[in-house]
N, CA, C and O atoms as CSV, one atom per row, in Angstrom:
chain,resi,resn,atom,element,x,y,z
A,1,UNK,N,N,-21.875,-5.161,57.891
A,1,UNK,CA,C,-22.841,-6.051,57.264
A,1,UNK,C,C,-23.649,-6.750,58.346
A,1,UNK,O,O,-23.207,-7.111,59.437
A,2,UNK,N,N,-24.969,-6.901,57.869
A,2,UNK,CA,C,-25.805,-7.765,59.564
A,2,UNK,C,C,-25.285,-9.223,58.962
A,2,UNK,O,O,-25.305,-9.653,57.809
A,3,UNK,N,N,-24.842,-9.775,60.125
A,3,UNK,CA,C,-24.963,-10.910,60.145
A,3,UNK,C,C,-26.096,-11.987,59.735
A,3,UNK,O,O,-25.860,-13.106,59.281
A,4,UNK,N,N,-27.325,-11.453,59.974
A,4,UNK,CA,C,-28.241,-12.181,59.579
A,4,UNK,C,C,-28.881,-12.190,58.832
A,4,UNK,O,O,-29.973,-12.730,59.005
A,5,UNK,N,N,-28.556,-11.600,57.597
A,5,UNK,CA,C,-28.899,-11.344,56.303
A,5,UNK,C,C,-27.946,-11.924,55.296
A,5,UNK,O,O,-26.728,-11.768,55.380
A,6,UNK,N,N,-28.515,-12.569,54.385
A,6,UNK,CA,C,-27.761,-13.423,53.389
A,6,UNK,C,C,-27.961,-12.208,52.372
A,6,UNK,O,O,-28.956,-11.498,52.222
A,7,UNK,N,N,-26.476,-12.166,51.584
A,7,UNK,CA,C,-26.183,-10.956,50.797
A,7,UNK,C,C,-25.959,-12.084,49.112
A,7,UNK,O,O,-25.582,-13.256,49.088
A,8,UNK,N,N,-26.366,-11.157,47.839
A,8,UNK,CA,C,-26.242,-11.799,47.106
A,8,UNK,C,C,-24.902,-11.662,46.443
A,8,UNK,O,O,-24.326,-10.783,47.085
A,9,UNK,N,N,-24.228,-12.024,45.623
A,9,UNK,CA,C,-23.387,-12.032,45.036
A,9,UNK,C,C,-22.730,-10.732,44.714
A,9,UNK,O,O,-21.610,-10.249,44.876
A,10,UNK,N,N,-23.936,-10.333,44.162
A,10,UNK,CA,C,-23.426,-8.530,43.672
A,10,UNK,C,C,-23.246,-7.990,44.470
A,10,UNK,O,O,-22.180,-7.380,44.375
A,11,UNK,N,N,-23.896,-7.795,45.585
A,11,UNK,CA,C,-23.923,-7.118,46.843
A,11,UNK,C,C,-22.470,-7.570,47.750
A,11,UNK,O,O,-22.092,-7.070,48.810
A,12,UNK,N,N,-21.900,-8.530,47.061
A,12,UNK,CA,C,-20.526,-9.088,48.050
A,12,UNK,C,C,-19.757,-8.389,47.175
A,12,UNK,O,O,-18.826,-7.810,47.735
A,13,UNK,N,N,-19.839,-8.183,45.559
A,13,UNK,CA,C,-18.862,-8.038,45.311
A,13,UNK,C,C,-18.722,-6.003,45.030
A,13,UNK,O,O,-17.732,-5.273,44.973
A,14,UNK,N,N,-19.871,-5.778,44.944
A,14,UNK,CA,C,-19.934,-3.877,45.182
A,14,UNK,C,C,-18.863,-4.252,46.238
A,14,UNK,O,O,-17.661,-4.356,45.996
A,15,UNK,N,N,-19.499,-4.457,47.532
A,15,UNK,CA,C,-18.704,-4.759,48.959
A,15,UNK,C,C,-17.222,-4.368,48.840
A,15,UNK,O,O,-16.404,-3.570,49.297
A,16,UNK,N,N,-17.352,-5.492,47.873
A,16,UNK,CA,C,-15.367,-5.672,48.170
A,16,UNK,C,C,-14.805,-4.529,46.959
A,16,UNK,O,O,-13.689,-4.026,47.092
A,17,UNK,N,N,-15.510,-4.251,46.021
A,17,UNK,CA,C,-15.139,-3.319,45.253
A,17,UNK,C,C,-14.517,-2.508,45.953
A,17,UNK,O,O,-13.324,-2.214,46.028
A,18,UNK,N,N,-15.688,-2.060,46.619
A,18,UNK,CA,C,-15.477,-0.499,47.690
A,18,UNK,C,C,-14.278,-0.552,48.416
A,18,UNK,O,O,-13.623,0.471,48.613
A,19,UNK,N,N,-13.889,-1.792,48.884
A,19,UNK,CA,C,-12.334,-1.658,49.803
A,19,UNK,C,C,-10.972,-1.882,49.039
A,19,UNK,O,O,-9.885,-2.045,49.595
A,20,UNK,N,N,-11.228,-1.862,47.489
A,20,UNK,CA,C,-10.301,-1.915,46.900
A,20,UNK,C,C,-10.227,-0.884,45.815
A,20,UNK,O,O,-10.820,-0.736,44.747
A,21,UNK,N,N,-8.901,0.061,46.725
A,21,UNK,CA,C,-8.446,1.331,46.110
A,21,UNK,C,C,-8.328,1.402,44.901
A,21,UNK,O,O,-8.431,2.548,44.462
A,22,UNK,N,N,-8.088,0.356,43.935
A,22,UNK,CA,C,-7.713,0.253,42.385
A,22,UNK,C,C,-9.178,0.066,41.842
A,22,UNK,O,O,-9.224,-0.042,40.616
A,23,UNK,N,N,-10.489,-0.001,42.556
A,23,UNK,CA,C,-11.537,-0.105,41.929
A,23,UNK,C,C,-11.912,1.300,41.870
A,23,UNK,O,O,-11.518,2.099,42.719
A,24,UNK,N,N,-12.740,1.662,40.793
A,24,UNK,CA,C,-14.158,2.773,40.789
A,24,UNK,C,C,-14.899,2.817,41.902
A,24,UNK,O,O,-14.818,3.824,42.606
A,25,UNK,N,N,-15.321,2.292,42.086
A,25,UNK,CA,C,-16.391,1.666,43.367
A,25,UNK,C,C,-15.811,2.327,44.179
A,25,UNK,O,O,-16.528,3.291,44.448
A,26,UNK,N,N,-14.666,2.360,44.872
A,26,UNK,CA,C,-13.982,2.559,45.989
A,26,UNK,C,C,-14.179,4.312,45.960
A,26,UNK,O,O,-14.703,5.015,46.824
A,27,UNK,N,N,-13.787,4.573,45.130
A,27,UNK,CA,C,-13.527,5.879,44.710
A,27,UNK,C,C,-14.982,6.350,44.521
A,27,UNK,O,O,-14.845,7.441,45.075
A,28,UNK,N,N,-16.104,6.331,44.194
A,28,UNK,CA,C,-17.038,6.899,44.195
A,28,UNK,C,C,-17.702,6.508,45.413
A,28,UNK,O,O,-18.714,7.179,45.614
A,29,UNK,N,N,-17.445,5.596,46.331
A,29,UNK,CA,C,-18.281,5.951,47.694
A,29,UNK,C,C,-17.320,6.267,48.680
A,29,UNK,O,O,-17.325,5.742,49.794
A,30,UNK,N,N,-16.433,7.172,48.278
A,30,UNK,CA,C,-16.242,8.171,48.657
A,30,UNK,C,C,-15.707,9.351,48.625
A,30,UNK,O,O,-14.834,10.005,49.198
A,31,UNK,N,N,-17.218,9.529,46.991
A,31,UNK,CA,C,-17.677,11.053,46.605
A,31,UNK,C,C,-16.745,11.166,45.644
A,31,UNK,O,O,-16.281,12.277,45.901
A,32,UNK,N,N,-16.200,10.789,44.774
A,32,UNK,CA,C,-15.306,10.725,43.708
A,32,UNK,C,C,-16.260,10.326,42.581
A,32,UNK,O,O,-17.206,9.663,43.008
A,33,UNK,N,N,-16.284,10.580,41.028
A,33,UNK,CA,C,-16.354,10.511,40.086
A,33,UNK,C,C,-15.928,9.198,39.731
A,33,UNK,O,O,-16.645,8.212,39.554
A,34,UNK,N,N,-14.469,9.301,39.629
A,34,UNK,CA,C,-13.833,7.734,39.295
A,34,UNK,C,C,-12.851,7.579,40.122
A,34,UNK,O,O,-12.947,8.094,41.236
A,35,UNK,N,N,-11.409,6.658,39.676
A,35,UNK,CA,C,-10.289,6.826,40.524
A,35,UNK,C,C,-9.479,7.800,40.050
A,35,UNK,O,O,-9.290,7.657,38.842
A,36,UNK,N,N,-8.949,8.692,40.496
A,36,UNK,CA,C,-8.321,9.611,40.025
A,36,UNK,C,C,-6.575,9.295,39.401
A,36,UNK,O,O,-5.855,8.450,39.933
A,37,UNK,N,N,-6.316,9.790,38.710
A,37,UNK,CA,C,-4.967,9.852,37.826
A,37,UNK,C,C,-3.973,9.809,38.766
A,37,UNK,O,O,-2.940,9.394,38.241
A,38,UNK,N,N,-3.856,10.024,39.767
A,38,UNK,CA,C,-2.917,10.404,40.879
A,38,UNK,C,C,-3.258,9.269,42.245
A,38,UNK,O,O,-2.843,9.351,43.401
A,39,UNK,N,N,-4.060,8.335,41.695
A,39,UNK,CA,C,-4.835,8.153,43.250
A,39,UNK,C,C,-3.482,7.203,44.291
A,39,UNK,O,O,-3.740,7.137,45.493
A,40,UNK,N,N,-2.532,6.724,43.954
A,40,UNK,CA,C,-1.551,6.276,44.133
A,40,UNK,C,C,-0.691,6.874,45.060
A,40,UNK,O,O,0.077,6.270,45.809
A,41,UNK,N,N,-0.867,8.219,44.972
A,41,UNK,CA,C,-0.532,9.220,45.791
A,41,UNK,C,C,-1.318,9.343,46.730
A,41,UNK,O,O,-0.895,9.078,47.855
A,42,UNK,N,N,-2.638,9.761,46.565
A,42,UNK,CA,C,-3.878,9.900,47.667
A,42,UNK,C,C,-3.358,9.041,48.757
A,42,UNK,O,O,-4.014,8.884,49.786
């Protein structure tokens, strides 16, 4: 993230979506559909 850019809300929370394995988000950026049935395993 640049430091010198103020991010809005949504944009913090896509963010944190993405680093949390139990989200969708996470799972589609990177290249997934959704979270998968198994992802527990992954």
């Amino acid at each position: 993230m640049d430091k010198d850019r103020e991010y809005t809300q949504a944009e913090l929370d896509n963010h944190a979506n993405q680093l949390n394995e139990n989200n969708d988000a996470y799972w589609q950026s990177r290249g997934e559909d959704e979270r998968p049935d198994n992802w527990e395993s992954e």
